[in-house]
C-alpha positions as CSV (number, residue, x, y, z in Angstrom):
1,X,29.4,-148.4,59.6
2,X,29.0,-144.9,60.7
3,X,26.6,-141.9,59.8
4,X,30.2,-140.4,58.1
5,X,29.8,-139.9,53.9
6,X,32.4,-142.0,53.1
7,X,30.3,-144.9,54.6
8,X,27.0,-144.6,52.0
9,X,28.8,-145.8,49.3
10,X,25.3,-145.6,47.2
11,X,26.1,-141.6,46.8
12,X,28.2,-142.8,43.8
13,X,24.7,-144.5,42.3
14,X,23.0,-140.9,42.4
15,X,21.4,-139.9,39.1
16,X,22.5,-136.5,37.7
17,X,20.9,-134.0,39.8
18,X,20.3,-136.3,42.7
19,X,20.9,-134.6,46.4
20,X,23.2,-136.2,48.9
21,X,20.9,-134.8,51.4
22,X,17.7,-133.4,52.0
23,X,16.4,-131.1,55.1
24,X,13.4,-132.2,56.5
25,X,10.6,-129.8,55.3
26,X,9.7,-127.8,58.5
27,X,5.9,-128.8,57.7
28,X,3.5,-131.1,58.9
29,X,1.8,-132.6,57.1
30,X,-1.9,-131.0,57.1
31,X,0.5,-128.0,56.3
32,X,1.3,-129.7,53.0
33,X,-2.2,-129.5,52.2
34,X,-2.9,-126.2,53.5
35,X,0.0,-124.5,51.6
36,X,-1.4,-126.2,48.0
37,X,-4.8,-124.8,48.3
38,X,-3.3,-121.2,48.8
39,X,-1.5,-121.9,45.7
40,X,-3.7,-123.4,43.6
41,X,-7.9,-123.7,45.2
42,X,-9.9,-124.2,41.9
43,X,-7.2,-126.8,40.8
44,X,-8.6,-130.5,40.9
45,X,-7.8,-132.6,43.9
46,X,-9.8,-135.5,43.5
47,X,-10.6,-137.6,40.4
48,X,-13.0,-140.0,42.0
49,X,-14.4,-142.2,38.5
50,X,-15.9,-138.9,36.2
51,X,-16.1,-137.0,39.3
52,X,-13.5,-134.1,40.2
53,X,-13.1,-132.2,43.8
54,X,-11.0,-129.0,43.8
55,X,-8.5,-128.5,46.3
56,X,-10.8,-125.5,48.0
57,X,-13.9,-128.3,47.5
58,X,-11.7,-130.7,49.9
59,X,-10.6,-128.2,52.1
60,X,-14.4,-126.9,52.8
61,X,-15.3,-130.2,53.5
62,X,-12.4,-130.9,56.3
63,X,-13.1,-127.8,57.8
64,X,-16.6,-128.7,58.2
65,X,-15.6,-132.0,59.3
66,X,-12.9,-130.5,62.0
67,X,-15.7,-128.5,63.7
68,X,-17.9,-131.5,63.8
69,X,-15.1,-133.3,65.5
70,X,-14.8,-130.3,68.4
71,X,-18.2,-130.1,68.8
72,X,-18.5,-134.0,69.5
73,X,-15.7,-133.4,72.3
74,X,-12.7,-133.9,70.3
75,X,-9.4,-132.2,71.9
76,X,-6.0,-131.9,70.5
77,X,-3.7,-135.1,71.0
78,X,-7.3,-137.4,70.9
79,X,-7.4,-140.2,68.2
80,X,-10.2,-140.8,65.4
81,X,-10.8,-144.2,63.6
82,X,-10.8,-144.0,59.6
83,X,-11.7,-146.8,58.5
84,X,-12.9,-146.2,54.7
85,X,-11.9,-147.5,51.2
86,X,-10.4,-145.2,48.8
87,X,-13.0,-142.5,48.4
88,X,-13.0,-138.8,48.8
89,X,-14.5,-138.9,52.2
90,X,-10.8,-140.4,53.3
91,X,-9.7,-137.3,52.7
92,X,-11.8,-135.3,54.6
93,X,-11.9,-137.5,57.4
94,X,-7.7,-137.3,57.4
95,X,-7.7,-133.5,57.2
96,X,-10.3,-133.0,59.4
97,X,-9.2,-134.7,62.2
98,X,-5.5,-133.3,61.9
99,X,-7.4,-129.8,61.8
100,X,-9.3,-130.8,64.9
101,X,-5.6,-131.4,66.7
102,X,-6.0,-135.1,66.6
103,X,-4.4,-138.1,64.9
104,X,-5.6,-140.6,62.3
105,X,-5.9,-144.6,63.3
106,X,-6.3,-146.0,59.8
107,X,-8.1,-149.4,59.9
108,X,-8.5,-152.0,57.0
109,X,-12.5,-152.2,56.5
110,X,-12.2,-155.8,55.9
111,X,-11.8,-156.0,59.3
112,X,-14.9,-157.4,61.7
113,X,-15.8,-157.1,65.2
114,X,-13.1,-158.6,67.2
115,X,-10.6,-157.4,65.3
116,X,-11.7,-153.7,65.8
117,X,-12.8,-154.3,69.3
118,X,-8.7,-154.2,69.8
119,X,-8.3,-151.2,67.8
120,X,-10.9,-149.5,69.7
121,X,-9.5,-150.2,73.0
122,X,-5.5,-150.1,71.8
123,X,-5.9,-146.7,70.3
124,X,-8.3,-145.2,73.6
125,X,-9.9,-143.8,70.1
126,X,-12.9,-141.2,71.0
127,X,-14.8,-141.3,67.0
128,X,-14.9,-144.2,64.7
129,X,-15.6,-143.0,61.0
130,X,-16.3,-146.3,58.5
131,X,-17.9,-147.3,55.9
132,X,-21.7,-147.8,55.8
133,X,-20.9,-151.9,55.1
134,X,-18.8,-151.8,58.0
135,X,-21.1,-149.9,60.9
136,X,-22.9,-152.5,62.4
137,X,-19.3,-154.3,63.2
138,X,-18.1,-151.1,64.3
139,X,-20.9,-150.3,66.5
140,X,-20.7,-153.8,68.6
141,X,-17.1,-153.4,68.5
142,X,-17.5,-150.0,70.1
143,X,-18.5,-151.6,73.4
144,X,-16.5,-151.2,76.5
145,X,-13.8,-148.8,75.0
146,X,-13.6,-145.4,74.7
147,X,-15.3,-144.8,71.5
148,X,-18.0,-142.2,71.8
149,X,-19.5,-141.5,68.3
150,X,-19.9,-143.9,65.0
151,X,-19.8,-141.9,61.8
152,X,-20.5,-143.5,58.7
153,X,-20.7,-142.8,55.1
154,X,-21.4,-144.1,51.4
155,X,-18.9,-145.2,48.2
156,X,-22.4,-143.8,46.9
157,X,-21.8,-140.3,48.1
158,X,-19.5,-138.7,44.8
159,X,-20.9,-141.1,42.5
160,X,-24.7,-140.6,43.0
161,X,-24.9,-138.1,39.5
162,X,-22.9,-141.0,37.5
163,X,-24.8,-141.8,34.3
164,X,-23.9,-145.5,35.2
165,X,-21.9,-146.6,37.9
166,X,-18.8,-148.5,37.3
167,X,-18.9,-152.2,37.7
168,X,-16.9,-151.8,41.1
169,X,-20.0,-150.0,42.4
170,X,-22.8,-151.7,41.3
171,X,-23.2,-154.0,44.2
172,X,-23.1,-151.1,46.5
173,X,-26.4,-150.0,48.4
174,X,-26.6,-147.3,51.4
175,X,-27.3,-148.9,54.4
176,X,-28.8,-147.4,57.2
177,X,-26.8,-148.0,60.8
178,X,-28.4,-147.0,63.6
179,X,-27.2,-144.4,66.0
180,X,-24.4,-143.3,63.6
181,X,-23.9,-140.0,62.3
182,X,-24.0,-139.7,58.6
183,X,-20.8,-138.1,57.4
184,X,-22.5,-136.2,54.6
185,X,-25.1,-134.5,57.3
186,X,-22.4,-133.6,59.4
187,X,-20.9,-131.5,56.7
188,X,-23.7,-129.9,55.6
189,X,-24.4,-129.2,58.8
190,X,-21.2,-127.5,59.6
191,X,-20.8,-126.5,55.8
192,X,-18.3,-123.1,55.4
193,X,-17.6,-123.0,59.0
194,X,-13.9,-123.4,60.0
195,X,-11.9,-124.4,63.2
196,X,-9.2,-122.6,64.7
197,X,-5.8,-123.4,64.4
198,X,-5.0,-126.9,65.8
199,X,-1.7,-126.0,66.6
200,X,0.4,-128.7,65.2
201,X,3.9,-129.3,64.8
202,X,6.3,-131.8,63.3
203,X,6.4,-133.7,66.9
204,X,2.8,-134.5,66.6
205,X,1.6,-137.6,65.9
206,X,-0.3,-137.7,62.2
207,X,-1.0,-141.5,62.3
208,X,-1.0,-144.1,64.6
209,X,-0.8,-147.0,61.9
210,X,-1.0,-150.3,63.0
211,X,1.6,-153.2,61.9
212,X,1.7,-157.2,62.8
213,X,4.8,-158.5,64.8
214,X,6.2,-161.6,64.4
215,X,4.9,-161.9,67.5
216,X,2.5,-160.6,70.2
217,X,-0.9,-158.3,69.0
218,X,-0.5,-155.8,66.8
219,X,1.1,-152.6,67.3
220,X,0.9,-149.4,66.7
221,X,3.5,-147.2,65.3
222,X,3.6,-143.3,65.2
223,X,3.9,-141.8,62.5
224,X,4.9,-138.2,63.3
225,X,3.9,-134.9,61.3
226,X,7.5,-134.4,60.9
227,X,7.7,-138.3,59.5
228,X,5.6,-137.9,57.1
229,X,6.6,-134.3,55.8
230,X,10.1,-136.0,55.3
231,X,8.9,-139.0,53.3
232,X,6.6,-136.9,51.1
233,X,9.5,-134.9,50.1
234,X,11.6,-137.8,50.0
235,X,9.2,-139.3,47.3
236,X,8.8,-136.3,45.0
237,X,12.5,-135.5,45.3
238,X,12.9,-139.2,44.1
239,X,10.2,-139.3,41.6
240,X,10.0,-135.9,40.0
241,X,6.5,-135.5,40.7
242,X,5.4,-132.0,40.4
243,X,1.5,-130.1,40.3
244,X,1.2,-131.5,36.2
245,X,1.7,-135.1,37.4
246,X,-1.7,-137.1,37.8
247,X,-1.5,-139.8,41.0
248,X,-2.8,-143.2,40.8
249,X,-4.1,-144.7,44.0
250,X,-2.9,-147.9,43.4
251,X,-2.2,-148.8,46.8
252,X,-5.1,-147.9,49.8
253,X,-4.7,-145.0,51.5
254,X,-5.3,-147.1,54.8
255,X,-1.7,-148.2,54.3
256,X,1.7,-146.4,54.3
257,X,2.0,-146.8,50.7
258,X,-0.9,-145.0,49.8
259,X,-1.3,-142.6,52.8
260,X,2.1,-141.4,52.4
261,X,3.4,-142.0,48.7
262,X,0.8,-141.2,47.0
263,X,-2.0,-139.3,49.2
264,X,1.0,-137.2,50.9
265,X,3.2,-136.7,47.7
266,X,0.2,-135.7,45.8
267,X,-0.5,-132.7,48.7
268,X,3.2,-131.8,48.7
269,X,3.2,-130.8,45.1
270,X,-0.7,-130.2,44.5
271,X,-1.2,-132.8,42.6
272,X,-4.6,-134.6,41.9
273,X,-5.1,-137.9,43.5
274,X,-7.4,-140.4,41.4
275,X,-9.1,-143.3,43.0
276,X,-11.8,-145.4,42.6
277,X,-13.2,-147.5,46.0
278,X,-11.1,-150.4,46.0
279,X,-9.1,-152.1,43.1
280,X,-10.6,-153.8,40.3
281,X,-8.0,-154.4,37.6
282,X,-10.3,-153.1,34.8
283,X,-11.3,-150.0,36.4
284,X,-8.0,-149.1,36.9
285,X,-6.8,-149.3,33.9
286,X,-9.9,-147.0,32.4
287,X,-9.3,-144.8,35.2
288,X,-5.3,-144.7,34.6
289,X,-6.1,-144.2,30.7
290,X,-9.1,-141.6,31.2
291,X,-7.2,-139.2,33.6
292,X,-3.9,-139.6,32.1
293,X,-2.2,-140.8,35.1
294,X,1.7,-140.2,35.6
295,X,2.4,-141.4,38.9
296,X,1.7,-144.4,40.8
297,X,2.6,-147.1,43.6
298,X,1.1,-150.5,44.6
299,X,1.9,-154.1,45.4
300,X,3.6,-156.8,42.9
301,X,-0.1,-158.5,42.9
302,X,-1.5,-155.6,41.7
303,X,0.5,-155.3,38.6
304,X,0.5,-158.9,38.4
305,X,-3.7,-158.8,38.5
306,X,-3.2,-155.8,35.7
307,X,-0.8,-157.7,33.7
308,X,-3.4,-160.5,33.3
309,X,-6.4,-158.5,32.6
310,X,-7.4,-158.9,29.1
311,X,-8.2,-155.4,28.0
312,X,-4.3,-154.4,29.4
313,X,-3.0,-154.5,25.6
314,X,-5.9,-152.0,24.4
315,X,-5.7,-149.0,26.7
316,X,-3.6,-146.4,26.5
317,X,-0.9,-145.9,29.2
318,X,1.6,-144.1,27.7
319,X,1.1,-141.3,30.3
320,X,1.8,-143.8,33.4
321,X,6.4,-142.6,33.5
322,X,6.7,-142.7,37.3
323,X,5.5,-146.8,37.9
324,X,6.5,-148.1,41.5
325,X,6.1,-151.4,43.4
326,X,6.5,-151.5,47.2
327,X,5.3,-154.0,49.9
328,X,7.2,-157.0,48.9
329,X,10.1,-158.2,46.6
330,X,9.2,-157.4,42.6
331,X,10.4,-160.3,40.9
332,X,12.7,-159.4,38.2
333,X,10.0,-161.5,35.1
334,X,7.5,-160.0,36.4
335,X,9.0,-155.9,36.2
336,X,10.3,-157.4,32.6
337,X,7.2,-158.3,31.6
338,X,5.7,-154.9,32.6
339,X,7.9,-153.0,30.7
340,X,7.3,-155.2,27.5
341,X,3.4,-154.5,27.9
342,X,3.9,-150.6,28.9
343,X,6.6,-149.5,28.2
344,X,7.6,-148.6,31.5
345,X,10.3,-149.6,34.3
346,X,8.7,-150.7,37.3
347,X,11.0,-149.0,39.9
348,X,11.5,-151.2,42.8
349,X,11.1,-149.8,46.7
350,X,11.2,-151.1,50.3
351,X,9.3,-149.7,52.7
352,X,8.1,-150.4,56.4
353,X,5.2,-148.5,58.3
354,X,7.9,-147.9,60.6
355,X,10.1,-146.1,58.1
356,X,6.5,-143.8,57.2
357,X,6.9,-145.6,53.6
358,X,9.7,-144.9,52.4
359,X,13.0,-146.7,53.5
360,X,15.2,-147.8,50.5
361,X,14.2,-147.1,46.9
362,X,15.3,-146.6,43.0
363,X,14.8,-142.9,42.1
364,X,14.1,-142.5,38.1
365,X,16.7,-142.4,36.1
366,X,18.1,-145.5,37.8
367,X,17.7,-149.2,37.0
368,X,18.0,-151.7,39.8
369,X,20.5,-154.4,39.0
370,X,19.5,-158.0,39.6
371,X,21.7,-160.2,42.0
372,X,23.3,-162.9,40.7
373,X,23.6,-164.8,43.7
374,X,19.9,-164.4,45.2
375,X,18.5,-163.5,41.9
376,X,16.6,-160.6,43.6
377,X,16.4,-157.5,42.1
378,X,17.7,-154.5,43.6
379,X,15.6,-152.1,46.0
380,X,18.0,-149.2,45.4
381,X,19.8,-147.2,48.5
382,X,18.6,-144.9,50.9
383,X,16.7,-141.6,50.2
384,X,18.6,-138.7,50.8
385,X,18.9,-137.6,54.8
386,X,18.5,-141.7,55.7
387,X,20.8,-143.9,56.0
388,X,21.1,-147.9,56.3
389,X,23.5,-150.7,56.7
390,X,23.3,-154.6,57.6
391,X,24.1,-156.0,60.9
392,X,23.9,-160.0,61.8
393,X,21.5,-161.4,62.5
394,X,22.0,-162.7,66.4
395,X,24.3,-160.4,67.3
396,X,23.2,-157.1,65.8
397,X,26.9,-156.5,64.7
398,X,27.8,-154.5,61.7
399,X,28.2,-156.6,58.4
400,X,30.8,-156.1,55.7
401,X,29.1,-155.3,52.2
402,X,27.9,-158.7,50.5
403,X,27.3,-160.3,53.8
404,X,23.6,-161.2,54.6
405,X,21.9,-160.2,57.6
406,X,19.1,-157.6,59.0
407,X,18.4,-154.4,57.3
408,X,18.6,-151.4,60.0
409,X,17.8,-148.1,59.1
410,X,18.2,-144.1,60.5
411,X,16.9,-140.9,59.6
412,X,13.7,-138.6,59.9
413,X,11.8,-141.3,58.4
414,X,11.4,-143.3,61.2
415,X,9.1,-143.4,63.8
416,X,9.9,-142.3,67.5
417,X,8.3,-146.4,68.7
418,X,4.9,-147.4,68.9
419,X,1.9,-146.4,70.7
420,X,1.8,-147.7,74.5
421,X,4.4,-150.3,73.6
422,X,7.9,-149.7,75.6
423,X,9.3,-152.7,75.3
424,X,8.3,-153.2,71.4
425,X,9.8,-149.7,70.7
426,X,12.9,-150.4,72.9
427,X,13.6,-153.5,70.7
428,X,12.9,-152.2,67.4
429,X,14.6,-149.3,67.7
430,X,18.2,-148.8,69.1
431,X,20.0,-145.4,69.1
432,X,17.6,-144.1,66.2
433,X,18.4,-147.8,64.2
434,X,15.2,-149.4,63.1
435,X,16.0,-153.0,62.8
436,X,13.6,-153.9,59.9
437,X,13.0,-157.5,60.4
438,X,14.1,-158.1,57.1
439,X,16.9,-160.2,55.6
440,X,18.9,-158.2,53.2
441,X,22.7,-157.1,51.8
442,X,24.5,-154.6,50.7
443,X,27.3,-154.8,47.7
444,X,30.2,-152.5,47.6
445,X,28.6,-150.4,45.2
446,X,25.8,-149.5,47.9
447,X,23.2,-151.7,45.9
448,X,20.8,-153.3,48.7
449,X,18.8,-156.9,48.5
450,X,16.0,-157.5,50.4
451,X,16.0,-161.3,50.6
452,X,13.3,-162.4,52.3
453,X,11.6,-161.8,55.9
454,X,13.2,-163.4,59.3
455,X,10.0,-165.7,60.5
456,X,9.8,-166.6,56.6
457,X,13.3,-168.5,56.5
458,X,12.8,-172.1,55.5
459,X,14.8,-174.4,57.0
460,X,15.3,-177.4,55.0
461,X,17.5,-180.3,56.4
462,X,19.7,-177.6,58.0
463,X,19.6,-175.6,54.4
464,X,18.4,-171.8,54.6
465,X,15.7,-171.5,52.0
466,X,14.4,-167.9,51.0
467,X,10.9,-168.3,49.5
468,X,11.5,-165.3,47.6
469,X,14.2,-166.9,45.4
470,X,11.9,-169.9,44.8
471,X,8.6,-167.5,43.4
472,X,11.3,-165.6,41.5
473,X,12.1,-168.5,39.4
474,X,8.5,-169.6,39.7
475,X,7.4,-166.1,37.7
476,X,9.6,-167.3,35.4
477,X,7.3,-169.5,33.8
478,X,5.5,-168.9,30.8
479,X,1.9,-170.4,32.9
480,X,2.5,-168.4,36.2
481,X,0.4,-165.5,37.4
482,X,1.0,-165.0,40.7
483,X,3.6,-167.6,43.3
484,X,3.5,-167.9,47.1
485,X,6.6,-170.0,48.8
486,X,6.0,-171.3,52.2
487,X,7.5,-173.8,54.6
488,X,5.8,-177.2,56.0
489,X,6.6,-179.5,58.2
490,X,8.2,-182.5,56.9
491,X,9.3,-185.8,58.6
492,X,12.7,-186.2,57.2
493,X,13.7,-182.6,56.2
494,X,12.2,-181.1,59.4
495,X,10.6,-178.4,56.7
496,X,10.2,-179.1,52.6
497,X,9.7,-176.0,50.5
498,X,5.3,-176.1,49.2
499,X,4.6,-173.7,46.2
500,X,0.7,-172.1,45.9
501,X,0.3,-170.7,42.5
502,X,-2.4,-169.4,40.1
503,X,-2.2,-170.1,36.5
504,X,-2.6,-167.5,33.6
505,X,-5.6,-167.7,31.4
506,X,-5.8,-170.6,29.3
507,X,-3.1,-172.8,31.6
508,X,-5.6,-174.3,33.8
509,X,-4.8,-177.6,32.8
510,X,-0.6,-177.5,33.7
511,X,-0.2,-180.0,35.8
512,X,1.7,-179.3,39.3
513,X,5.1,-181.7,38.2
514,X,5.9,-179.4,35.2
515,X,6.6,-176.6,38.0
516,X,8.6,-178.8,40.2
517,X,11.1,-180.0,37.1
518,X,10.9,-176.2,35.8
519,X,12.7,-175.4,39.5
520,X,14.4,-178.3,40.1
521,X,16.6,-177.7,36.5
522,X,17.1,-174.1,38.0
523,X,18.3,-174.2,41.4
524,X,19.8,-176.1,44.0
525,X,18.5,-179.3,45.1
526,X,17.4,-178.5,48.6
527,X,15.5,-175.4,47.1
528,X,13.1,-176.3,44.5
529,X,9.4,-177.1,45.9
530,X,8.9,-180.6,46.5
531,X,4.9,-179.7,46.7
532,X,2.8,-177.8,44.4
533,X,-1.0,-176.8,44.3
534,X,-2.6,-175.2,42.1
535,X,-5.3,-172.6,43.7
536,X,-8.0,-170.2,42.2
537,X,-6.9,-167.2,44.3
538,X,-4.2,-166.6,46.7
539,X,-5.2,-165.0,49.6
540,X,-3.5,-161.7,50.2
541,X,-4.2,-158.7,52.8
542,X,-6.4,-155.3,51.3
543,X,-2.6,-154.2,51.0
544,X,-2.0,-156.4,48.3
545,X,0.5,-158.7,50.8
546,X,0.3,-162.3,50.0
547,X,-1.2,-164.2,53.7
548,X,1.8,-166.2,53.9
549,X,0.7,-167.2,57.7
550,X,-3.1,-168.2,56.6
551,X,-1.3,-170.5,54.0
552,X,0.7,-171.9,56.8
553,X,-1.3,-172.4,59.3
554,X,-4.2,-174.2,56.4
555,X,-1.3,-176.4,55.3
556,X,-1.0,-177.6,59.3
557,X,-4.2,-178.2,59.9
558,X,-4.9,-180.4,56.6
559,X,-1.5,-181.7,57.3
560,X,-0.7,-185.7,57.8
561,X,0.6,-186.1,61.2
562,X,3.7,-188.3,60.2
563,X,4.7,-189.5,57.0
564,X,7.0,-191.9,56.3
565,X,10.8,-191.6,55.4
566,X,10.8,-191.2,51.6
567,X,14.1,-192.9,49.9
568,X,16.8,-190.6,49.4
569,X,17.6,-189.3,46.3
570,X,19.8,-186.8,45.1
571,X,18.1,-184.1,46.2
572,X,18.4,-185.6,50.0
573,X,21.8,-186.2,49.4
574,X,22.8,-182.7,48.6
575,X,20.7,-181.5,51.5
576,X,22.5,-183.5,53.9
């Protein structure tokens, strides 16, 4: 395949109006923000619960937060921790530090000491903004890298004048950390000042935003100005979203999903961003109801958790047109099922931090066909300016459509490598290809598949087995709420296919064999899950990603060491 039109064979799939291409903005991204407060300073920004921030009210408080930054010794090119929850401080933090001339390290704040004691040192950080829950694990994790200052701050902070705060909240208290700086002195301290012109341009780095390998620690990749500028535009091209469009902040804005497709868009077009802490399936849907919200991305388990929540069929989401679900594969039930509840498509992307969010994806207008073979639905085609195409998996070589193999992908999307990592970036990316990690295909018509991750594949008696396949016929039934697929050893098959699942209200008492005869009537022998339990709560990352390795590495360690040969049966027969 080459970067020549005839081979994009998606361009056909277009909707009306769709571009075959689209220039990357000659912006960077603090100048999306910039250029929607000249246009429109007294319009709302923030929707934080009954709370609103204008776009001048956010842009005040980054200034002020920019000059606190220089003052502490900050220089252009230097990196800043933000580690906070979806509140309005996140965006001054993000805005301030790009006005300062330095880049963002987003960090999950359910992260503890040692884990940040390797962000600290990885990113040669110099400030470490968090949460006032998180400081005292920041502080100790501080030690022996470069980290200078600790600021902290408060969910409390835009909610103080609430009437009653929201049931996410009310478990909240300020806690005092000492020898941080409180966020909310620092800007009253520098309050009305501004900084000079950082001086940015597309080639800066706007994030460094860590990802796990398969392997090694993690690693951070750089997410350029010009990256992000692209995959904003890329988004609302997609999407439609203009300034009367309402944004949801499904997703945290600690990951690519919400930093970029929602946080970024919403800048782009000056639209108002609404978020509330951290999810709570209730809340949202007040929230998404209360604000009239248009526009939104997050994970299949939140829309799952949403689904199940019993006030769902009472609120009022009629305004919610522009429904996304990125992070992992959307099983086709489950997007049906939404639509029969909302009244709106769930459009399906795929996304990497590596691709800055967004690297295949269903624009509206568009439906996703479901594959017959996989049963997967379809993640769309490239935005336009990217490209994509599948190459095999040892060899790297270019696959014919319909073939499975590794999704690569090119274009101003993706990242130039990752931070201090050579070798990483030299392996990851070849001649501008990202090779994803991911096991995917493309049809004729320029439809793409993801089918599962690499390091996921199950290998049962010699049998490739995609979890992703299995959960999707899992979802299928009428007692499922949410279905995680994983491989464990076994001593015959060398690995048998073990099913964790919640159960919807009321199903408690469905007992594990009804799932295993629901599969084994549906699929091929060697696929259906031979084990089944039945949990409370699957654990998943802040992201919303199901913790496929945690399940793994629980189900070794409570594993028998050897079990005995069971007797074949027609299921070991087909699988060899």
């Amino acid at each position: 395949m080459t970067d020549s039109i005839e081979a994009r064979p998606w361009l056909k799939l277009h909707p009306a109006g769709y571009p075959a291409e689209l220039e990357p903005p000659d912006l960077t991204a603090l100048d999306l923000f910039e250029r929607s407060v000249e246009r429109n300073p007294y319009g709302p920004c923030v929707h934080y619960f009954e709370n609103t921030l204008s776009y001048a009210e956010v842009d005040r408080a980054a200034n002020a937060f920019a000059c606190a930054l220089l003052d502490l010794g900050v220089q252009k090119g230097d990196r800043v921790i933000v580690q906070l929850q979806n509140i309005p401080q996140f965006l001054f933090a993000v805005l301030g530090t790009w006005k300062a001339g330095a880049t963002v390290v987003p960090l999950n704040p359910m992260y503890r000491e040692r884990e940040l004691a390797f962000y600290c040192r990885d990113s040669g950080a110099r400030v470490f903004v968090t949460m006032e829950s998180c400081g005292e694990d920041a502080k100790r994790a501080m030690a022996g890298s470069d980290v200078r200052h600790l600021i902290t701050t408060s969910e409390l902070d835009y909610a103080d004048d609430l009437q009653a705060l929201p049931a996410v909240l009310r478990e909240s208290a300020r806690i005092e950390v000492d020898g941080a700086l409180d966020l909310a002195s620092q800007l009253e301290a520098y309050d009305w000042e501004t900084p000079p012109s950082p001086g940015l341009t597309r080639d800066d780095i706007a994030y460094i935003t860590y990802t796990s390998g398969t392997t090694g620690p993690p690693k951070g990749a750089m997410n350029l100005h010009g990256n992000v500028s692209y995959a904003a535009a890329a988004f609302a091209t997609a999407y439609g979203v203009t300034p009367e469009d309402r944004v949801f902040a499904l997703a945290p804005f600690i990951h690519v999903t919400g930093s970029i497709c929602l946080l970024a868009v919403a800048t782009l077009v000056g639209a108002p961003v609404i978020c509330c802490f951290r999810f709570e399936a209730g809340e949202v849907l007040r929230l998404i109801e209360k604000w009239r919200a248009t526009y939104t991305n997050g994970p299949l388990t939140a829309y799952i958790a949403l689904l199940n929540h019993p006030s769902i069929r009472e609120r009022d989401l009629s305004s919610l047109k522009k429904v996304l679900s990125g992070g992992a594969p959307v099983a086709p039930g489950v997007a049906r099922e939404f639509e029969e509840v909302t009244g709106t498509y769930m459009h399906d992307t795929y996304g990497l931090t590596e691709t800055t969010s967004p690297g295949i994806i269903t624009p509206m207008g568009v439906r996703g066909p479901i594959d017959p073979e996989t049963g997967a639905l379809s993640v769309g085609f490239p935005p336009p300016g990217s490209i994509a195409k599948i190459v095999d998996l040892e060899t790297g070589a270019d696959l014919p459509p319909g073939q499975i193999g590794e999704v690569v992908i090119k274009g101003p999307n993706i990242v130039p490598g990752y931070w201090q990592r050579p070798d990483e970036t030299a392996h990851a990316i070849r001649d501008g290809w990202l090779f994803t990690g991911d096991v995917g295909k493309m049809e004729p018509e320029g439809w793409f598949y993801i089918v599962d991750r690499k390091k996921d594949l199950i290998n049962v008696s010699g049998f490739k087995v995609w979890p992703r396949e299995v959960e999707d016929v899992l979802y299928q039934h009428p007692a499922v709420a949410a279905a995680c697929v994983i491989g464990v050893p076994d001593a015959y098959r060398g690995e048998t296919v073990k099913a964790y699942l919640t159960l919807k209200r009321g199903r408690e008492a469905t007992p594990p064999d009804e799932f295993i005869d629901f599969c084994r009537q549906r699929m091929a022998a060697y696929k259906y899950p031979r084990l089944v339990e039945i949990v409370d709560e699957i654990p998943k990352t802040v992201t919303g990603k199901m913790l496929k390795r945690r399940l793994r590495e629980e189900s070794l360690a409570s594993a028998v060491p050897e079990q005995a040969r069971p007797a074949p049966d027609d299921s070991d027969r087909t699988a060899g």
